[in-house]
C-alpha positions in Angstrom: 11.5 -12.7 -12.0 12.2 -10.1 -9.4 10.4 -8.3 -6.9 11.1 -4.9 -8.4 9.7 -3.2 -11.6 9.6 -5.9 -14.3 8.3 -6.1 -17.6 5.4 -7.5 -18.1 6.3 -9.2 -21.7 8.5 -11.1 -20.5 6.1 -13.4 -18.6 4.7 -16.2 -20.3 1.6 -15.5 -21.8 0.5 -18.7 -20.2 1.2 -16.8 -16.7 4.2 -17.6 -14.4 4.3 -19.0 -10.6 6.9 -17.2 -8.7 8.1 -18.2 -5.3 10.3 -16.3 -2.7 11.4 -17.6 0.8 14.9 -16.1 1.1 14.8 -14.0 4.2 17.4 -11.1 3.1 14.9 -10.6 0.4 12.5 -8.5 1.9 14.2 -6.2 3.8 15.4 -5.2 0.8 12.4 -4.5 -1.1 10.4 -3.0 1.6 13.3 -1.3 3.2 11.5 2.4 1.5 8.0 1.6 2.3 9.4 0.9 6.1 10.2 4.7 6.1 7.3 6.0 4.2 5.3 4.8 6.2 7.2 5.6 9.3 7.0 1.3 10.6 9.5 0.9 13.1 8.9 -2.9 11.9 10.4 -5.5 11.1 9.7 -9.1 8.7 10.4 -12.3 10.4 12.9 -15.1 9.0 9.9 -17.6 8.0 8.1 -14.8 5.6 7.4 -16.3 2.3 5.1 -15.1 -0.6 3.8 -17.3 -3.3 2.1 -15.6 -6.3 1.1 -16.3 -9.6 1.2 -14.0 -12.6 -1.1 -13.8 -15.6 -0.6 -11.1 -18.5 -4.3 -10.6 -20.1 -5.3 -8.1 -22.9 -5.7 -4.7 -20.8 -4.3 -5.5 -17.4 -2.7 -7.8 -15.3 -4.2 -10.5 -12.8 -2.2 -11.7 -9.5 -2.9 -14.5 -7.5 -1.2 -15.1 -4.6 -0.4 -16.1 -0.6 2.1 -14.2 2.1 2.5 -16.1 5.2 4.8 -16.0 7.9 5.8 -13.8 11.3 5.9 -9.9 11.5 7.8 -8.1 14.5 5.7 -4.2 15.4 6.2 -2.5 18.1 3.2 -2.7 20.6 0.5 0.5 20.2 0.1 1.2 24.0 3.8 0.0 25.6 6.0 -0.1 22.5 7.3 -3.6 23.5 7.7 -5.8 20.3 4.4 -7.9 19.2 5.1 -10.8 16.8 2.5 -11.3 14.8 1.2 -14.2 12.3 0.7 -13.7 8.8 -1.8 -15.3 6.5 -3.0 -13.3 3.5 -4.4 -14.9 0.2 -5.1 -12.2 -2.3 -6.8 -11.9 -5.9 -6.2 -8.5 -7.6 -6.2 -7.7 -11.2 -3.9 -4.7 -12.0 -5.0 -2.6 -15.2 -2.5 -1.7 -17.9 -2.2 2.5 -17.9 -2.8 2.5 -21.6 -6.7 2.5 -21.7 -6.4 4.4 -18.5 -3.8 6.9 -19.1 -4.1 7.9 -23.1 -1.1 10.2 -24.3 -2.9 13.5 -26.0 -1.3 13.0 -28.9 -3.2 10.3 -29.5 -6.0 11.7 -29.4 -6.9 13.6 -32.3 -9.7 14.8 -33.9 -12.1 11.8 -35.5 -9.8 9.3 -33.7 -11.7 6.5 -32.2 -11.3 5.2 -28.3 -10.5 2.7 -26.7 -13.8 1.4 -25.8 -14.5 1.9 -29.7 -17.0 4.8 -29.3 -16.1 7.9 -31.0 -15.7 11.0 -29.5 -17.5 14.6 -30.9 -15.2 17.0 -31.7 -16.4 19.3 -29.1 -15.0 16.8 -26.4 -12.1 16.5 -28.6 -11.1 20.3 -28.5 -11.2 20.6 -25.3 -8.9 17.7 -24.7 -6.7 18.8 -27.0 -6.9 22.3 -25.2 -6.1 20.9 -21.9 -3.2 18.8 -23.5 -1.4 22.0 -23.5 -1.1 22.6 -20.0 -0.6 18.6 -19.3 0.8 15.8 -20.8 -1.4 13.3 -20.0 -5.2 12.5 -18.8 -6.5 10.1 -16.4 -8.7 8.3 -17.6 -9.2 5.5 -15.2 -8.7 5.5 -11.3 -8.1 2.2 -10.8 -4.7 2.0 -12.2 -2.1 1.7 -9.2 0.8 4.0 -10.4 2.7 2.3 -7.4 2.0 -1.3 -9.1 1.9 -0.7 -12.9 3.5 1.8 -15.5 4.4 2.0 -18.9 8.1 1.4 -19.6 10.8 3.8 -20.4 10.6 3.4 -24.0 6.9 3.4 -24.0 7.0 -0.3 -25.6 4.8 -2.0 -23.1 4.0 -2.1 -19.4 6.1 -3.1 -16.5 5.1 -4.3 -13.1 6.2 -3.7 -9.4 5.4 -6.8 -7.8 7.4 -5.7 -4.4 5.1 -2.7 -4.3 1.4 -5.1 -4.7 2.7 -7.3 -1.9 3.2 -4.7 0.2 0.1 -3.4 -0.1 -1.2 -6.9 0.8 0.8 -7.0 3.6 -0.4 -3.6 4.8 -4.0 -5.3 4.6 -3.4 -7.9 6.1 -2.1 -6.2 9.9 -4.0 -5.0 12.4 -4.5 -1.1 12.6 -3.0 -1.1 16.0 -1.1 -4.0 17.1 -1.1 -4.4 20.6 0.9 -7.2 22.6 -2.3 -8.9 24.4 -5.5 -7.5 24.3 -5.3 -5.7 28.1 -2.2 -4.1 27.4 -2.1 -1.3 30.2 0.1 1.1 27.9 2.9 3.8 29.3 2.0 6.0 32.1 1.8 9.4 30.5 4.0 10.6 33.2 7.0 8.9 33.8 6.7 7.0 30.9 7.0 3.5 32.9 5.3 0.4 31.3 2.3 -0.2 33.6 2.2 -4.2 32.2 5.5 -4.6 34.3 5.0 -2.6 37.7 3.0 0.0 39.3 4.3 3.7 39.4 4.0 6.3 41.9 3.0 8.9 39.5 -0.8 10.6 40.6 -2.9 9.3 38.3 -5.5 11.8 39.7 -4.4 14.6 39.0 -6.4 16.8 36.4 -5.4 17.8 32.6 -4.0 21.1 32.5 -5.9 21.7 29.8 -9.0 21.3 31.5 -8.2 23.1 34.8 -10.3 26.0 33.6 -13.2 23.6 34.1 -12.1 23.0 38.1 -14.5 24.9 40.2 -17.1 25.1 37.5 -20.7 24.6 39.4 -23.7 23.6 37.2 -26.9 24.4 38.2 -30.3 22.2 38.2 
């Protein structure tokens, strides 16, 4: 099994335990997600994922653990912050068929789904809309990202790089900073305050507020 797109019948049915520790790995997989996301970051040697796979009737369900050190870059000085991983996850993943029904199959009389059948009011104007797209989304839940149909429309295939990435986005801090009193960059010279004292004038006022200077409120 791979960390990529993978199809999803050729797990067990019984599900699958999948195991990854090799550190050039995940680099790798995340190496796009790095620049979507514009993360200047980096995954530590000891990062390891244990996950378990289950195909079910109408989705997918994914148990799992990613542990191990993250290097970020510090959200006041920029100096590097290593941080520790430890994210246990349970997420089921539902199949884009029941979610994502091709027009074509829905024609008039034609039963759902769900097995409720649809008037054929509601079924003309599907079918009317089907001519300006080829598909309608029927469920929001379903992760494009994570779970597709294949390219011969056979059965479904699952990007297991992409879910633990998502994990891991959960599991960091929305701004990493290197210890909790981090003094930051001074806004002038750019200097990082944590390591010595510049001579800059911290005083002096924004320029965009100098309109506001001699301004005299009355009591």
């Amino acid at each position: 099994m791979r960390l990529t797109w993978f199809p999803v019948n050729a797990i067990k049915p019984e599900g699958e335990t999948l195991r990854v520790d090799e550190p050039d790995i995940w680099p790798e997989v995340w190496a796009d997600y790095l620049a979507q996301f514009d993360m200047s970051g980096r995954i530590g040697p000891d990062f390891r994922c244990e996950l378990f796979v289950l195909p079910q009737e109408n989705g997918c369900l994914v148990r799992g653990e990613l542990s191990g050190t993250v290097y970020l870059a510090c959200s006041r000085c920029m100096e590097a912050v290593d941080l520790a991983v430890k994210q246990q996850f349970d997420t089921f993943e539902p199949y884009p068929v029941g979610g994502f029904k091709r027009f074509a199959d829905l024609a008039p009389g034609k039963t759902h789904d769900k097995g409720r059948r649809r008037n054929e009011d509601s079924q003309g104007r599907r079918l009317e809309e089907a001519q300006k797209r080829d598909e309608l989304s029927i469920d929001p839940d379903v992760d494009e990202e994570v779970m597709r149909e294949t390219a011969d429309e056979r059965g479904m295939e699952i990007n297991l790089g992409a879910l633990l990435w998502q994990e891991l986005v959960l599991a960091l801090p929305i701004k990493a900073l290197c210890r909790p009193d981090c003094k930051g960059l001074c806004p002038q010279c750019g200097k990082n305050l944590n390591l010595e004292v510049c001579s800059c004038d911290t005083e002096s006022l924004d320029p965009r507020l100098a309109v506001l200077r001699n301004l005299k409120i009355k009591h």
